[in-house]
C-alpha positions as CSV (number, residue, x, y, z in Angstrom):
1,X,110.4,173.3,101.3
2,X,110.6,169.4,101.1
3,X,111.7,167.6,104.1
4,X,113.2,164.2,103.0
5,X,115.6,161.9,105.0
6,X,119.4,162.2,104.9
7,X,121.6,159.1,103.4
8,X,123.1,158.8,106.6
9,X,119.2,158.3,108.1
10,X,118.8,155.8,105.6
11,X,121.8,153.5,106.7
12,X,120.7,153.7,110.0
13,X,117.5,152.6,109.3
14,X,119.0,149.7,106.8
15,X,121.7,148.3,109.4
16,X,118.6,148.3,112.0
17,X,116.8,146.2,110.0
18,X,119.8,143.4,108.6
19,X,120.6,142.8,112.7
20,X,117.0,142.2,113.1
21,X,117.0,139.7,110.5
22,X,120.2,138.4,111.2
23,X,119.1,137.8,114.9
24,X,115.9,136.1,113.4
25,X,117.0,134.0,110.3
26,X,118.5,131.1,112.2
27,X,115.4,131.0,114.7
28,X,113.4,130.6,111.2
29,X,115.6,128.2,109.8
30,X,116.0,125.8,113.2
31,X,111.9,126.0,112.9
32,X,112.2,124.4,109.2
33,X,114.4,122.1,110.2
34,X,112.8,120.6,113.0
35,X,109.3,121.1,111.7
36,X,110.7,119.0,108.9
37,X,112.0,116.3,111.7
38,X,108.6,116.5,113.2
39,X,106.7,115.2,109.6
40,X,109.5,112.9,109.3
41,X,108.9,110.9,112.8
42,X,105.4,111.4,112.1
43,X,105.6,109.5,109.1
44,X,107.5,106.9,109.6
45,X,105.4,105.7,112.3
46,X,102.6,105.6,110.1
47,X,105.4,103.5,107.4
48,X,106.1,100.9,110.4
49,X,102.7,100.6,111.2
50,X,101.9,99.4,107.6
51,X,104.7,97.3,107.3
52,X,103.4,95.4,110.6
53,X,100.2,95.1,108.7
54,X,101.9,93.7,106.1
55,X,103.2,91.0,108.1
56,X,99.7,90.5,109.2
57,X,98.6,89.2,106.2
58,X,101.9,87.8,104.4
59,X,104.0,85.2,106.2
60,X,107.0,88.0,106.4
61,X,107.4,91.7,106.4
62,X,108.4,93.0,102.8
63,X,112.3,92.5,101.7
64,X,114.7,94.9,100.9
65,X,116.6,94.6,97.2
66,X,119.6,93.2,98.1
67,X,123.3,94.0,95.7
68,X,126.8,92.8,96.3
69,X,128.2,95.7,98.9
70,X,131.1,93.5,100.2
71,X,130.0,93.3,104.2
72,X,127.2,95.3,103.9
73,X,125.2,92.5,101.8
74,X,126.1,90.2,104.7
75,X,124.5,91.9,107.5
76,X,121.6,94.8,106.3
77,X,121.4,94.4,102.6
78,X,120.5,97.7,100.3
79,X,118.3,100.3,101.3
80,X,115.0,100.2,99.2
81,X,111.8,101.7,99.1
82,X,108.3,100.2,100.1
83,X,106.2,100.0,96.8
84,X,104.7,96.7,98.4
85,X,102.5,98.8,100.9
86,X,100.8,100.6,98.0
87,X,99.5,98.1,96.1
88,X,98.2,95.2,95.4
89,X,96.5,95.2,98.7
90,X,97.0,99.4,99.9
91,X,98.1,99.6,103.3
92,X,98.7,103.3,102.3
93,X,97.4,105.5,99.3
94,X,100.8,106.5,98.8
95,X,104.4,106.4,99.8
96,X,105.5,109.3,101.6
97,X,108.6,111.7,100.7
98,X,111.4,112.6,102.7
99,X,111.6,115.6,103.8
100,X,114.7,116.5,103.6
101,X,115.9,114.5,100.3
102,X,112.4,114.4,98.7
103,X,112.2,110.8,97.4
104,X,111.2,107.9,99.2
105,X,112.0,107.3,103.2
106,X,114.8,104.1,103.1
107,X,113.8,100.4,104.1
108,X,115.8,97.4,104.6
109,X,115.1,94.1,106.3
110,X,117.6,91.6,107.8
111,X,118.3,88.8,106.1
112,X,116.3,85.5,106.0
113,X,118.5,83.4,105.7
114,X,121.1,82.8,108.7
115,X,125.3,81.3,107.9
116,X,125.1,80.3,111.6
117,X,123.1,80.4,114.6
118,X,124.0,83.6,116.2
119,X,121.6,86.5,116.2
120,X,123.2,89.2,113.4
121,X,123.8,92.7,115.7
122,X,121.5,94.9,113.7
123,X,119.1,91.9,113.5
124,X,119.2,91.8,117.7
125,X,119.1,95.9,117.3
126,X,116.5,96.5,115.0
127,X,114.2,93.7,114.7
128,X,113.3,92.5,111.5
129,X,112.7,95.7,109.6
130,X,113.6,99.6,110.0
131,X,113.0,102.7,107.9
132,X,114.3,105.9,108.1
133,X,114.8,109.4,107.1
134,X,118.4,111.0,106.5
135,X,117.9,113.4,108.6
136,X,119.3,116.9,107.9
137,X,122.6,116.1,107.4
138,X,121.0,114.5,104.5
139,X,123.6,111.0,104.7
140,X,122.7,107.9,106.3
141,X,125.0,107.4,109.5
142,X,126.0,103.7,110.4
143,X,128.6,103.2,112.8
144,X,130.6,100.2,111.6
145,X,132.1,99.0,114.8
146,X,128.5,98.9,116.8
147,X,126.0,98.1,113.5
148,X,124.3,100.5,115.0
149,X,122.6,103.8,113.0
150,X,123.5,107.3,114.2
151,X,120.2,108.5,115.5
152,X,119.4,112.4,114.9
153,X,119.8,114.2,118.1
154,X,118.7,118.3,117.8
155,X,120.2,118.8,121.1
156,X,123.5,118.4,119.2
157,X,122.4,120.6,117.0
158,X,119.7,121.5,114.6
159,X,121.9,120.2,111.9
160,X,124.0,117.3,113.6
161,X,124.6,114.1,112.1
162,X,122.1,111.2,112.4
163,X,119.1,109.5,111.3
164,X,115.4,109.5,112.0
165,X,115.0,105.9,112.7
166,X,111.9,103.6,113.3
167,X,112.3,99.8,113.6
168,X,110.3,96.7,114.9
169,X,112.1,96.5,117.7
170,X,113.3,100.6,118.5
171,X,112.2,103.9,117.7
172,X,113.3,106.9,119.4
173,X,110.3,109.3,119.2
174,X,107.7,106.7,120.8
């Protein structure tokens, strides 16, 4: 006679295994994340680094595309992308991707040209230049008030608000 297990065996055996993986799955997917903010800070230091050898070799760093945004245009122009570091002269082979949008990191630089004397507040922040990644939350965070960006924090939260941010004069994974 054939021993074979009981349905009731079976669910056992099946409800074992979904609390496992329901115990594991967010540990796996907090891993993606930050792996994914790891590349990200890794990368952009390797983006600001070119864009200072940029400078080292042009009179100024590369410029973003700026568009009519209302106050926007007047203080950070649009984010762009860096083509200008690939060629003519290669700083880097190619431009990296995102991670979490998979197109190219975001670039902007200040303004040139100054209406008056005083120092811009994302100017005195950031320097001359920035890039950054999204983040998770997959949105770029500017707080109006302060001109400052959100910068991702995982001790908020794996997926908190915020951006991976490197600039000329800041970065928070140095």
């Amino acid at each position: 006679m054939r021993r074979a297990f009981t349905l009731i065996e079976l669910l056992v055996v099946i409800g074992i295994i979904l609390i496992l993986t329901a115990v594991a799955l967010p540990r796996f997917l907090d891993t993606i994340v930050l792996a994914k903010v790891a590349r990200a800070e890794m990368e952009l230091r390797v983006l600001g680094d070119s864009v200072e050898h940029y400078r080292t070799d042009f009179p100024d760093y590369p410029k973003s595309i700026f568009a009519d945004l209302g106050e926007v245009e007047i203080e950070l122009g649009i984010f762009a992308s860096l083509p200008m570091l690939t060629s003519p002269v290669p700083y880097l082979t190619e431009l990296p991707m995102d991670p979490f949008t998979r197109s190219n990191y975001q670039y902007f630089s200040t303004l040139v040209e100054t209406i008056s004397e005083r120092v811009r507040p994302f100017e005195e922040i950031y320097g001359s230049w920035a890039v950054l990644s999204v983040g998770p939350d997959e949105d770029i965070n500017l707080n109006a008030f302060t001109a400052r960006l959100i910068h991702y924090a995982p001790t908020n939260g794996t997926l908190s608000r915020g951006d991976i941010v490197r600039s000329q004069r800041e970065s928070r994974f140095e």
